[in-house]
C-alpha positions as CSV (number, residue, x, y, z in Angstrom):
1,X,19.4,26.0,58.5
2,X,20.8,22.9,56.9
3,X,20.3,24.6,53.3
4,X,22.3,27.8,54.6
5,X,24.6,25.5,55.6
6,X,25.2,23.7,52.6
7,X,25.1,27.1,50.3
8,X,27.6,28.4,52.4
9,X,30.4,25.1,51.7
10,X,29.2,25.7,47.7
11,X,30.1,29.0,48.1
12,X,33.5,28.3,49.7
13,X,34.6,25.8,47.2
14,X,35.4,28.2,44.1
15,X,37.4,30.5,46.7
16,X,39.4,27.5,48.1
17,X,40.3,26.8,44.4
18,X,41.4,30.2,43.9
19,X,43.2,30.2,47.3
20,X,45.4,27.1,46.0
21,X,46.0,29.3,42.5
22,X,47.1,32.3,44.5
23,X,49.4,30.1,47.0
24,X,50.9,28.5,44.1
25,X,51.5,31.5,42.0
26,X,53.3,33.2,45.2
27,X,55.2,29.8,46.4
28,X,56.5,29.5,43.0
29,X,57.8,32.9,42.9
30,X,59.5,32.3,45.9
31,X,60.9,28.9,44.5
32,X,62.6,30.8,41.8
33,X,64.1,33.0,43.8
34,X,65.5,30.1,46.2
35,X,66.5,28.1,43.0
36,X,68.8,31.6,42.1
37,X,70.2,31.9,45.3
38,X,71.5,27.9,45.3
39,X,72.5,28.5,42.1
40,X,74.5,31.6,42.6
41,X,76.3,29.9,45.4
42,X,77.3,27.1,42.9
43,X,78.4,28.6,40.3
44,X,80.4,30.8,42.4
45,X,82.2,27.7,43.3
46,X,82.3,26.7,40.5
47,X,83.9,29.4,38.5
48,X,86.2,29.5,41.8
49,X,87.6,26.3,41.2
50,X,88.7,27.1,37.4
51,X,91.0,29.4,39.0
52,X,94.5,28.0,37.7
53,X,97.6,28.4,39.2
54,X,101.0,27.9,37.4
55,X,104.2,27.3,39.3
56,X,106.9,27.8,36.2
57,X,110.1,25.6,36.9
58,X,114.2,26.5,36.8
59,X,115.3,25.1,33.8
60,X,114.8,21.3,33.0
61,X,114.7,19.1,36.2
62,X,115.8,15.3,36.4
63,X,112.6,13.7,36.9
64,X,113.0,12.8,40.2
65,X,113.4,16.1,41.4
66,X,110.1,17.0,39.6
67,X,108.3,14.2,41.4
68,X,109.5,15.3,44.6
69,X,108.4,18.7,44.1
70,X,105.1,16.9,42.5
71,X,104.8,15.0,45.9
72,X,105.1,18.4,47.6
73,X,102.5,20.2,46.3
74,X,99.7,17.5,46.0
75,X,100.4,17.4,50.0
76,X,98.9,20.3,50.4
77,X,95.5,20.5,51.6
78,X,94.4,23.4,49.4
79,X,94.9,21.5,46.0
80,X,92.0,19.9,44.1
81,X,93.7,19.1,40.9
82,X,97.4,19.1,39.5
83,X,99.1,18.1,36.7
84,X,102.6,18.7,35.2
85,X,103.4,20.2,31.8
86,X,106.4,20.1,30.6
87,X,107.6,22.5,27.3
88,X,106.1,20.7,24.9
89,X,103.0,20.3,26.4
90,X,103.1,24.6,27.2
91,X,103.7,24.7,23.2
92,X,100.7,23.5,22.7
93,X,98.1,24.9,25.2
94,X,100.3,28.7,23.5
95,X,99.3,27.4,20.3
96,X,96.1,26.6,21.0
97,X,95.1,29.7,22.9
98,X,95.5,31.0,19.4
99,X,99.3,32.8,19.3
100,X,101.4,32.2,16.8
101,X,104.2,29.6,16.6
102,X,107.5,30.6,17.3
103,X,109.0,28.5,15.0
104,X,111.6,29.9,12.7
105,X,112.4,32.7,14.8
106,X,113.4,31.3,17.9
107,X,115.4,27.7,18.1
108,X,114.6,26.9,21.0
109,X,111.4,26.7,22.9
110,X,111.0,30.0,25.2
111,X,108.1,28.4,28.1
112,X,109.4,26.5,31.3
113,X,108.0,23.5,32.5
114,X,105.5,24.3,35.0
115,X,103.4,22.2,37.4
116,X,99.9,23.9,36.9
117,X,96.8,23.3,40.1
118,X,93.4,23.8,41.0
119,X,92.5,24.7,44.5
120,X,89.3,24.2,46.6
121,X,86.8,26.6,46.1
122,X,87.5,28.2,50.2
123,X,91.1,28.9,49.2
124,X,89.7,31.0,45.9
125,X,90.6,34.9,47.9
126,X,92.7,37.1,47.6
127,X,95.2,36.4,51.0
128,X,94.9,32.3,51.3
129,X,96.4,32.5,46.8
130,X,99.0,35.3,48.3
131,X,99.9,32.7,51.1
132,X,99.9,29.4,48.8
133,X,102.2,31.8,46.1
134,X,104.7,33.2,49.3
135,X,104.8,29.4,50.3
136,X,105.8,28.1,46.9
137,X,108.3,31.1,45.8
138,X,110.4,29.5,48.8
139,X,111.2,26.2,47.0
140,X,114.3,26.5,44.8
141,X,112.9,24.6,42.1
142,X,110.2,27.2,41.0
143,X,110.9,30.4,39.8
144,X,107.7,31.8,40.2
145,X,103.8,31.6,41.0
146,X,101.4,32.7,38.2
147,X,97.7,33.5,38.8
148,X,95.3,35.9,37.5
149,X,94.8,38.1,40.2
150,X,93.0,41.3,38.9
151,X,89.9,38.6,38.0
152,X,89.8,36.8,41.6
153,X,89.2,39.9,43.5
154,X,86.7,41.1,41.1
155,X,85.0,37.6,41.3
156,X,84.8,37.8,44.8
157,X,83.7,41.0,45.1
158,X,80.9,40.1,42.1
159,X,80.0,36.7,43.8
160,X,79.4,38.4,47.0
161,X,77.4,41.5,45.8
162,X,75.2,39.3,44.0
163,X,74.2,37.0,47.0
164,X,73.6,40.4,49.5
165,X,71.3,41.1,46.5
166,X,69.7,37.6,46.2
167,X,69.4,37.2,50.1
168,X,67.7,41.0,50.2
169,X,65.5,39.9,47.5
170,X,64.3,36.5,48.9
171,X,63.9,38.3,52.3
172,X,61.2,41.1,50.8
173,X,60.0,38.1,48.6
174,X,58.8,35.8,51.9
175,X,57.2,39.1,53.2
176,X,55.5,39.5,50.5
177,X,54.8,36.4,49.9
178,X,53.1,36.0,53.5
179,X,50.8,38.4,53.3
180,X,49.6,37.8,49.7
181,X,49.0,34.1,51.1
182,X,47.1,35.4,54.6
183,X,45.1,37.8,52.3
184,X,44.2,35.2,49.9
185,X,43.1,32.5,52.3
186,X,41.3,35.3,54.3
187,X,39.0,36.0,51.1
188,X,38.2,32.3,50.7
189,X,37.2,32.3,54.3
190,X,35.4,34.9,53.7
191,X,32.8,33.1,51.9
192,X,32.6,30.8,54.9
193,X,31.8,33.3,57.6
194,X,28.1,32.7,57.7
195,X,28.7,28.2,58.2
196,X,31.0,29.3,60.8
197,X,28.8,31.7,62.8
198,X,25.7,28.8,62.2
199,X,27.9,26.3,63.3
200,X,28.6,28.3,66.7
201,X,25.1,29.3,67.0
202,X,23.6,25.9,67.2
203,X,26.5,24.6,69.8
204,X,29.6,23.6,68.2
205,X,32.9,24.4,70.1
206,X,35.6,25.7,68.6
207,X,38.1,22.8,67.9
208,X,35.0,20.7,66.3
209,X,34.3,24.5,64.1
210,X,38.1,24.4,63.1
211,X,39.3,21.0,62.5
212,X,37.9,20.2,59.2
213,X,38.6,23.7,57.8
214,X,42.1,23.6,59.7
215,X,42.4,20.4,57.6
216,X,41.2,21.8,54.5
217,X,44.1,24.3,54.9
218,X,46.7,21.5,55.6
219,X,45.6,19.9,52.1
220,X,45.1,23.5,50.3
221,X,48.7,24.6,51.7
222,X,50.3,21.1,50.5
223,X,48.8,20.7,46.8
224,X,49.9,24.4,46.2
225,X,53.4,24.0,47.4
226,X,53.6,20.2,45.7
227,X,52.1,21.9,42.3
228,X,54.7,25.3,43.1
229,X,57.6,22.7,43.5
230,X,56.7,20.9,40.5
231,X,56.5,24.1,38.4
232,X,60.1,25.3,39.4
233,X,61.7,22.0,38.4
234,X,60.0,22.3,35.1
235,X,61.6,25.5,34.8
236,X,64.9,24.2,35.9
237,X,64.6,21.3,33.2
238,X,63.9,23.8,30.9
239,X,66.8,25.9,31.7
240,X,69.4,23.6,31.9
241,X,68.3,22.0,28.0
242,X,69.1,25.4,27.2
243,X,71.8,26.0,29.4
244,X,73.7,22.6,29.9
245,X,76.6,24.3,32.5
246,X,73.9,24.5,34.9
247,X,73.5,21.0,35.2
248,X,76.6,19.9,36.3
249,X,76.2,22.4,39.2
250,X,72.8,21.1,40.3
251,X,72.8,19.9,43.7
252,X,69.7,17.5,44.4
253,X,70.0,17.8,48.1
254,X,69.5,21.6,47.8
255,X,66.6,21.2,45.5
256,X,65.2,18.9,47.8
257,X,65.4,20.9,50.5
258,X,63.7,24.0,48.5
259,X,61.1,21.9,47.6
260,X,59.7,20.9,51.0
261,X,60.5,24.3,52.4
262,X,57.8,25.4,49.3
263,X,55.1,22.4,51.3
264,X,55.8,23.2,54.6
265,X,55.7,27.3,54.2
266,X,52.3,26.9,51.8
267,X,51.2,24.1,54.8
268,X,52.1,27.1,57.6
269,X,51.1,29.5,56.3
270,X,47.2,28.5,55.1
271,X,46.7,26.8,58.3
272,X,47.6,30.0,60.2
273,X,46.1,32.0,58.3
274,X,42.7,29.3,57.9
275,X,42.6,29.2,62.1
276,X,42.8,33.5,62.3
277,X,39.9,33.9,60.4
278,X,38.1,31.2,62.2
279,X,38.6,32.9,65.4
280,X,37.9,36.0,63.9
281,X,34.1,35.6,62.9
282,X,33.7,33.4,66.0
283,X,34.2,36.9,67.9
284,X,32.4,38.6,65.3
285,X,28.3,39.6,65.8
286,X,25.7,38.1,63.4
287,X,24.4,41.4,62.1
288,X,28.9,42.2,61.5
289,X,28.5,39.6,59.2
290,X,27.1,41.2,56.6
């Protein structure tokens, strides 16, 4: 009986092995599509808060009248950056944005001064810009509010179709994901049916039949989701060498987050799916066994 035993835990240990492959492969599946969905998110905000508005000046104001209107504006609790140009400086961003100088057909230089802002990424839609631009047409100062406003609505719209699409994706992905787990620990336990059932038959109860395979399934659940973590942040290392504007959008805390969700869902999900089997051929007749 002691031989049967021991066949039986030789048998199990290639399938365990396996079952760590196959919760790996799936967690880092899922880590890939959680790493796409933080990263959409970011660079939504972040392409958000590139938006730049211009508010073009009345002809040439005494500098204390442009500081007070400067004072006014950085007030506000919408702006994250401002800065004022004045004509010269306009010149150059024209020139630079690759038009032609005006020079010798106009004498004198044709762009206002112009105090030019950021704002946070929550104020990037279409009626909080329409509010900030009726708010600053009001001052007598500025002539009026500049913005591209064809490309914010279609960023929204973009930025919100593509997370519906993410979140859709993630959601059949953990489905998936569960039962391709369940199945996969099942088979290892497979293997195992026969200890279990001699373990029964000679007396065992059921918590001393399930503790070390329930912690078996702890340790198989964690190594996959530590090795599935460690696989996406490769991947994310090797992205962002390739793609450096996705580093300055990384957020640790996120990735963090992901990371453990990946251990504790591989953890979960092996240990519930470990302790159903258990029961399972505990239930089960010897002669069902085979």
């Amino acid at each position: 009986m002691a031989q049967t035993g021991k066949a039986s835990i030789k048998r199990g240990k290639p399938s365990y092995f396996m079952a760590i492959i196959g919760v790996t492969l799936v967690l880092f599946l899922l880590g890939i599509i959680g790493w796409f969905i933080i990263n959409a998110n970011k660079l939504g905000n972040h392409f958000k808060e590139k938006v730049e508005i211009s508010a073009n000046l009345r002809g040439d104001l005494n500098p204390k009248d442009s500081a007070a209107l400067m004072a006014y504006i950085s007030a506000k609790p919408y702006i994250k950056e401002i800065q004022f140009i004045n004509k010269e400086a306009a010149k150059d961003i024209f020139i630079g944005d690759g038009n032609k100088s005006w020079e010798g057909i106009l004498e004198a230089n044709p762009l206002p001064n112009s105090i030019a802002f950021k704002v946070k990424k929550e104020y990037v839609n279409t009626d909080s810009l329409s509010a900030i631009e009726a708010d600053l047409a009001q001052q007598t100062y500025i002539s009026d509010v500049t913005y591209p406003k064809a490309l914010v609505g279609e960023m929204n719209n973009n930025i919100r179709k593509i997370s519906i699409a993410l979140l859709i994706a993630a959601i059949i992905l953990s489905i998936v994901v569960i039962i391709l787990i369940d199945n996969t620990i099942r088979l290892a336990m497979f293997s195992n049916r026969f200890l279990i059932k001699t373990m029964q038959m000679v007396g065992a109860t059921r918590g001393f039949i399930a503790k070390p395979m329930n912690t078996r399934a702890i340790v198989n659940g964690a190594i996959g989701g530590v090795i599935a973590a460690a696989a996406v942040y490769l991947l994310i290392v090797l992205a962002e060498s390739q793609i450096p504007d996705l580093k300055s959008i990384r957020d640790n805390n996120m990735l963090l987050l992901l990371f453990a969700m990946l251990i504790v869902l591989g953890i979960c999900i092996t240990l519930f799916s470990t302790y159903r089997s258990i029961i399972k051929y505990l239930k089960m007749k010897l002669d069902d066994l085979y």
